[in-house]
VMD Tcl script that builds the backbone (N, CA, C; Angstrom):
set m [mol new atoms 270]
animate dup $m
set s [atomselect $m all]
$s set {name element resname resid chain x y z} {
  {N N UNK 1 A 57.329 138.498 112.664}
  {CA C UNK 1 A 56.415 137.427 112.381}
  {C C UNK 1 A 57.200 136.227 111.865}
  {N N UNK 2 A 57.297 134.947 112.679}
  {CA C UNK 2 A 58.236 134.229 112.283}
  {C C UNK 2 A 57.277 132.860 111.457}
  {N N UNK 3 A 58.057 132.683 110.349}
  {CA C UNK 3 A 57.614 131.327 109.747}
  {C C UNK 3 A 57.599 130.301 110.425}
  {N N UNK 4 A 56.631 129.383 110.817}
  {CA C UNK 4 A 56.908 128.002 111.865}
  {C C UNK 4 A 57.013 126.824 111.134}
  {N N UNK 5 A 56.429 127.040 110.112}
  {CA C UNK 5 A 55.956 125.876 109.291}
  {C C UNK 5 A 56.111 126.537 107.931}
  {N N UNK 6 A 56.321 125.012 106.931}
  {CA C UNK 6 A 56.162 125.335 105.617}
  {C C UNK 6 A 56.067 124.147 104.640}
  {N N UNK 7 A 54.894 123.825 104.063}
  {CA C UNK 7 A 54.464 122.790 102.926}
  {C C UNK 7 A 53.314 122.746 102.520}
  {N N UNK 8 A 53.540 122.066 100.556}
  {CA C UNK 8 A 53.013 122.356 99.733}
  {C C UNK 8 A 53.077 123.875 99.309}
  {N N UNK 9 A 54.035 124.676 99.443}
  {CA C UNK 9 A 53.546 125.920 98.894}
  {C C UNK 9 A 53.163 126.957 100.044}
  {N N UNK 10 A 52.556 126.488 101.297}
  {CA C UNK 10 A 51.811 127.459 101.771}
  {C C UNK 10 A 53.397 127.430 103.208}
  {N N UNK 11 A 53.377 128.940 103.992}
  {CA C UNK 11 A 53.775 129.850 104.803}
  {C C UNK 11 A 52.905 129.672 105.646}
  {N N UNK 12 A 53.089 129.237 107.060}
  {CA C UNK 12 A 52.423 129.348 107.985}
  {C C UNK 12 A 53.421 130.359 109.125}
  {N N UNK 13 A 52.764 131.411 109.496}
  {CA C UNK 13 A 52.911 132.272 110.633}
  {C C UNK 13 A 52.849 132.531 111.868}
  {N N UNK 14 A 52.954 133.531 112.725}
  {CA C UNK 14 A 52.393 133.697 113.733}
  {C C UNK 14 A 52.563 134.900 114.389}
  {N N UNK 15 A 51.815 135.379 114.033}
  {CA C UNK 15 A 51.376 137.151 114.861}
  {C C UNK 15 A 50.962 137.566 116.407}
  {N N UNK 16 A 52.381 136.694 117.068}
  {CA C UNK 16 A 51.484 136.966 118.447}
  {C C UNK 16 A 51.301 138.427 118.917}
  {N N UNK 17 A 52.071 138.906 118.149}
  {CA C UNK 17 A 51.240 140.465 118.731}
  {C C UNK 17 A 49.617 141.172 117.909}
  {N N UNK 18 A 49.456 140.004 117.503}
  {CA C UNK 18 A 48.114 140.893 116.764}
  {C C UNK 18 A 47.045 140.193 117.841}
  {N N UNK 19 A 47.231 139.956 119.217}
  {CA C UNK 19 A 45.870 138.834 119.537}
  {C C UNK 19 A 44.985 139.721 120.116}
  {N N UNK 20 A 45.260 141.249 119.967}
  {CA C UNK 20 A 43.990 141.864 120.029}
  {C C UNK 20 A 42.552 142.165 118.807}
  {N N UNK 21 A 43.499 141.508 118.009}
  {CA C UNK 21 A 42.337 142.144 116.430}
  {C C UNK 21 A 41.464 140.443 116.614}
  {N N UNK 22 A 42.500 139.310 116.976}
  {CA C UNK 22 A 41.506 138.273 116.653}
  {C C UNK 22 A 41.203 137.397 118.309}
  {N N UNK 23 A 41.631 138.157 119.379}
  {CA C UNK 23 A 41.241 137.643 120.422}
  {C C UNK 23 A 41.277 135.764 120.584}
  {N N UNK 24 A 42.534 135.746 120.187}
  {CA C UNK 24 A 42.208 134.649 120.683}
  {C C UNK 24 A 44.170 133.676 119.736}
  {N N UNK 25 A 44.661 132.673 120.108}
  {CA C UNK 25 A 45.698 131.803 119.591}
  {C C UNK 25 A 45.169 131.821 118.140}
  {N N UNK 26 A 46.069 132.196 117.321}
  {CA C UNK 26 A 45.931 131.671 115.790}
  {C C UNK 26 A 47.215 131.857 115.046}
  {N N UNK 27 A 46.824 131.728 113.336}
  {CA C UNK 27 A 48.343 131.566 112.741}
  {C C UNK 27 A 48.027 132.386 111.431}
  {N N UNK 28 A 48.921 132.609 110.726}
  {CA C UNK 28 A 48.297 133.285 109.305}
  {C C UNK 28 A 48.544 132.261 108.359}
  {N N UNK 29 A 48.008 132.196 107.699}
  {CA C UNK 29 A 48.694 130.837 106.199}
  {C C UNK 29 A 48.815 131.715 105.039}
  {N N UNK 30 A 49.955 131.619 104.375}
  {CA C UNK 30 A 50.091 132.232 103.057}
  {C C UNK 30 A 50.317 131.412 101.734}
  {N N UNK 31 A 49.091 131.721 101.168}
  {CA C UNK 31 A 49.718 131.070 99.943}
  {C C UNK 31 A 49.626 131.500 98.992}
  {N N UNK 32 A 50.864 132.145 98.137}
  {CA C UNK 32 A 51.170 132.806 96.905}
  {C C UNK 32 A 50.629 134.269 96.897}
  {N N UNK 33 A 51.078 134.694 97.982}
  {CA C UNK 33 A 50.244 135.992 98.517}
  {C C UNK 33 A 48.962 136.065 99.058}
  {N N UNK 34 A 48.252 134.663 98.964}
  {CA C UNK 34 A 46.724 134.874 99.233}
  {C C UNK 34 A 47.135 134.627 101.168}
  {N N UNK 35 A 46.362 135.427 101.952}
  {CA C UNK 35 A 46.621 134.750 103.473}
  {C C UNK 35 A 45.112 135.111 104.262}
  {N N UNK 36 A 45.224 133.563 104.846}
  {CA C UNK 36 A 43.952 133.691 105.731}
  {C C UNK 36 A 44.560 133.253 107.233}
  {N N UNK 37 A 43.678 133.205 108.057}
  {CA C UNK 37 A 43.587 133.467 109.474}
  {C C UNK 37 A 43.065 132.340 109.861}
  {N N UNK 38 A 43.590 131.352 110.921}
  {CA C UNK 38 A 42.564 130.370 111.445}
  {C C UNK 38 A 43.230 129.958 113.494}
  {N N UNK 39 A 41.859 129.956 113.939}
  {CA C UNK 39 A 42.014 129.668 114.701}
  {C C UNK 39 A 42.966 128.533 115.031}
  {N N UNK 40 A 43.784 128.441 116.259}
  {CA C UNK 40 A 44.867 127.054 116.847}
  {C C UNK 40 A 43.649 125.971 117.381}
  {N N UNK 41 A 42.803 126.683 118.231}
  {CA C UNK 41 A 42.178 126.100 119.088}
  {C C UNK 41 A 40.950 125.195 118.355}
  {N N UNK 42 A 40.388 125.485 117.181}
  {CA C UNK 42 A 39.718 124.411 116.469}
  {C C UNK 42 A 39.663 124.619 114.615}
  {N N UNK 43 A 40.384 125.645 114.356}
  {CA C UNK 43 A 41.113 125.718 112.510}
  {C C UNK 43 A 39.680 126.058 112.379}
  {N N UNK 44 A 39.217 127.180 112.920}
  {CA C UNK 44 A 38.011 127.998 112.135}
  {C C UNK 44 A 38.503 129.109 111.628}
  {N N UNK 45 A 38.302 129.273 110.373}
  {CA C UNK 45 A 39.138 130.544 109.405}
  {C C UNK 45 A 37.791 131.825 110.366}
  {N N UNK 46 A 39.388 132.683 110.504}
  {CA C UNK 46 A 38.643 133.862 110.570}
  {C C UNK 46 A 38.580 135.003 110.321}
  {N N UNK 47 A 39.745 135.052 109.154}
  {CA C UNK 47 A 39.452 136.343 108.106}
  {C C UNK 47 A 40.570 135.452 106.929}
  {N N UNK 48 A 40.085 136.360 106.021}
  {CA C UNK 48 A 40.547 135.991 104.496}
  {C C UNK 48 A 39.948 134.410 104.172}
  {N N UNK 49 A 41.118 134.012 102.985}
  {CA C UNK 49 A 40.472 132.910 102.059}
  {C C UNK 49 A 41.848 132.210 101.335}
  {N N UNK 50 A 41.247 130.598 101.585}
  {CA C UNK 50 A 42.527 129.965 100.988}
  {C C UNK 50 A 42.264 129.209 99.618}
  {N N UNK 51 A 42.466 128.998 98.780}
  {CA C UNK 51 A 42.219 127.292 97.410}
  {C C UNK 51 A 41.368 126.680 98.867}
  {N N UNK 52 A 40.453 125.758 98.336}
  {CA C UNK 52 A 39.600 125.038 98.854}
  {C C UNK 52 A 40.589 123.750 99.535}
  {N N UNK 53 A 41.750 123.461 98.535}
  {CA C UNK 53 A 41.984 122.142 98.977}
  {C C UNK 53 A 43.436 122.712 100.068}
  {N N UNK 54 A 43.837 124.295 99.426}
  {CA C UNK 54 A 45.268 124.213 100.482}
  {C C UNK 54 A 44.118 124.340 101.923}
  {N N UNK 55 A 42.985 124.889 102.135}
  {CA C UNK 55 A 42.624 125.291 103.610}
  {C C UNK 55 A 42.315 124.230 104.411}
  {N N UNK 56 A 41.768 123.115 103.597}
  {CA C UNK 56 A 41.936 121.957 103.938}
  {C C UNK 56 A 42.977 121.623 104.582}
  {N N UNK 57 A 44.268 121.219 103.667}
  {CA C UNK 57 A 45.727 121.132 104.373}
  {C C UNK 57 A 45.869 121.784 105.384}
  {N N UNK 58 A 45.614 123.100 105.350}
  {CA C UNK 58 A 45.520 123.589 106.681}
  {C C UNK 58 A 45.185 123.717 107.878}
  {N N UNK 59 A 43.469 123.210 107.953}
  {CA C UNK 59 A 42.518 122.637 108.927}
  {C C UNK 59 A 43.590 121.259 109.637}
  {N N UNK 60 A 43.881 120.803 108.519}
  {CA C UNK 60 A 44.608 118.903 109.168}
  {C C UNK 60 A 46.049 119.474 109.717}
  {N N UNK 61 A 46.597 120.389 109.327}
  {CA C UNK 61 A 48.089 120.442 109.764}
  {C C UNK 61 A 47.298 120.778 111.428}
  {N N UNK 62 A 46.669 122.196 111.221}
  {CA C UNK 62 A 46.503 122.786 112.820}
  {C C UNK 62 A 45.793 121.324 113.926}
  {N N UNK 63 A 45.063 120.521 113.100}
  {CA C UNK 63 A 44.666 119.629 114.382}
  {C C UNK 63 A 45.700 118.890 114.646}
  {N N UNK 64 A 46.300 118.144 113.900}
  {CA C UNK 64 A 47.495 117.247 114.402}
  {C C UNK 64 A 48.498 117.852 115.350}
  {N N UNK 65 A 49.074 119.180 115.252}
  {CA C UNK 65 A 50.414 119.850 115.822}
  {C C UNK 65 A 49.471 121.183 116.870}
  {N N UNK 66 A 48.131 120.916 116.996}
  {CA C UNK 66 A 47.494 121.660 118.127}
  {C C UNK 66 A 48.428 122.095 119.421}
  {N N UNK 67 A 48.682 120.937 120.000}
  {CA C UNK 67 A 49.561 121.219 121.122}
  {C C UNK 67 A 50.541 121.704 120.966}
  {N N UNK 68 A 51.478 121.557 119.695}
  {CA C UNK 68 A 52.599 121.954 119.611}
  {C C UNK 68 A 52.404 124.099 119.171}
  {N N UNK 69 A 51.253 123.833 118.720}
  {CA C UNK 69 A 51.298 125.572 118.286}
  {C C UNK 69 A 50.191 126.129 119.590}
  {N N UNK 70 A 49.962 125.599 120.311}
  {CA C UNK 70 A 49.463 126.703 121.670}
  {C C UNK 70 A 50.469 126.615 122.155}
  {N N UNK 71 A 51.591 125.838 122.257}
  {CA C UNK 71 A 52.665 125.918 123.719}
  {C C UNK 71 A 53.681 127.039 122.302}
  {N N UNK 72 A 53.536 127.054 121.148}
  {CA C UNK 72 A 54.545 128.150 120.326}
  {C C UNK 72 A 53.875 129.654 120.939}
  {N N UNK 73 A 52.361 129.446 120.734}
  {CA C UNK 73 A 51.827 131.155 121.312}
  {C C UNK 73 A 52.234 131.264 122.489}
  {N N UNK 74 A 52.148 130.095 123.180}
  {CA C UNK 74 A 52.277 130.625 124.715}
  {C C UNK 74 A 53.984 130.986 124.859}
  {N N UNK 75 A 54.834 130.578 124.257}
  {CA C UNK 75 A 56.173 130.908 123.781}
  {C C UNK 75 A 55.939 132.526 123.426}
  {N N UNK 76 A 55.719 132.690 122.319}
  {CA C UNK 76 A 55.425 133.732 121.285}
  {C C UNK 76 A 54.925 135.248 122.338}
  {N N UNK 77 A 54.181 134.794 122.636}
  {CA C UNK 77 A 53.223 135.568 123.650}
  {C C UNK 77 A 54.057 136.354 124.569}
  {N N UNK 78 A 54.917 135.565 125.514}
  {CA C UNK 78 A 56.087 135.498 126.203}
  {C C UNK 78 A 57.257 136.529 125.804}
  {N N UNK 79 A 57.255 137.215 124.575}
  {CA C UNK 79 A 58.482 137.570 124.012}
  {C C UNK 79 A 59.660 136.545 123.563}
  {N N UNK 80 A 59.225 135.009 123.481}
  {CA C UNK 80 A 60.442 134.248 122.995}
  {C C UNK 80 A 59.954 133.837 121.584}
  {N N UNK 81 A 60.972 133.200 121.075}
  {CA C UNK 81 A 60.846 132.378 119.483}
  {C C UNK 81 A 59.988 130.999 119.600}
  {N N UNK 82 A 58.550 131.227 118.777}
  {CA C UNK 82 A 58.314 129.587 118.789}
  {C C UNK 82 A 59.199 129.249 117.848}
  {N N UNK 83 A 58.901 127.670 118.102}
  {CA C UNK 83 A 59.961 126.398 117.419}
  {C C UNK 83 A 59.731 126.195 115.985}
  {N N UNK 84 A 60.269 125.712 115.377}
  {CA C UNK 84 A 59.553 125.252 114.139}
  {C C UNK 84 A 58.453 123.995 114.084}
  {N N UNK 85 A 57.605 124.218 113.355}
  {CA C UNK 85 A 56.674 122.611 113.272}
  {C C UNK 85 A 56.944 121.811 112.122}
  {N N UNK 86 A 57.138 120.788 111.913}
  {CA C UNK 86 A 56.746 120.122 111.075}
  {C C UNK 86 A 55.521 120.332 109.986}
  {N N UNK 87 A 55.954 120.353 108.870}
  {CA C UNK 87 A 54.833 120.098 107.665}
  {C C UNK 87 A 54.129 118.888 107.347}
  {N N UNK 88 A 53.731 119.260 106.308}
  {CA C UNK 88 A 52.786 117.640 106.358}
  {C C UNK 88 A 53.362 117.074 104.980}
  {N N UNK 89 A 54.652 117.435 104.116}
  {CA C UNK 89 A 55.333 116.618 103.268}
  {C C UNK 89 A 56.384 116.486 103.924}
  {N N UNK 90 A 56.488 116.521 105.326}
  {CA C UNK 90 A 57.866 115.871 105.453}
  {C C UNK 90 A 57.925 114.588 106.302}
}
mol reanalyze $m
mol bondsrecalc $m
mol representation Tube
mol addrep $m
């Protein structure tokens, strides 16, 4: 499970081998052990729970770098390494 991203605190992931439990492109976000699940395709959480304001951060990172994290699954998916993304303090 490789880290793609990382700011403010939070670990962003990517489990492309789990896309049978959530059917569908997504990422994990971790923060301080807490980790939730959100869709690539429109940042609808779909398991666990983040701070109100990091899931936020999170909703805005996944819309801006959308394209860049479906072409990482479709990487990922593939058996190769997605890339790293950009955070949103840098």
């Amino acid at each position: 499970m490789p880290t793609i991203s990382m700011f403010y605190g939070i670990l962003i992931r990517m489990f492309f081998r789990d896309a049978e439990k959530h059917h569908m492109p997504h990422i994990h976000a971790d923060y301080q052990g807490v980790v939730a699940v959100y869709s690539i395709r429109d940042g609808a959480l779909l398991a666990g729970e983040l701070p109100p304001n990091k899931h936020k951060l999170v909703v805005a990172w996944i819309e801006i770098h959308q394209d860049e994290l479906l072409a990482n699954w479709s990487l990922a998916v593939n058996g190769k390494k997605p890339f790293p993304i950009r955070g949103l303090d840098q």
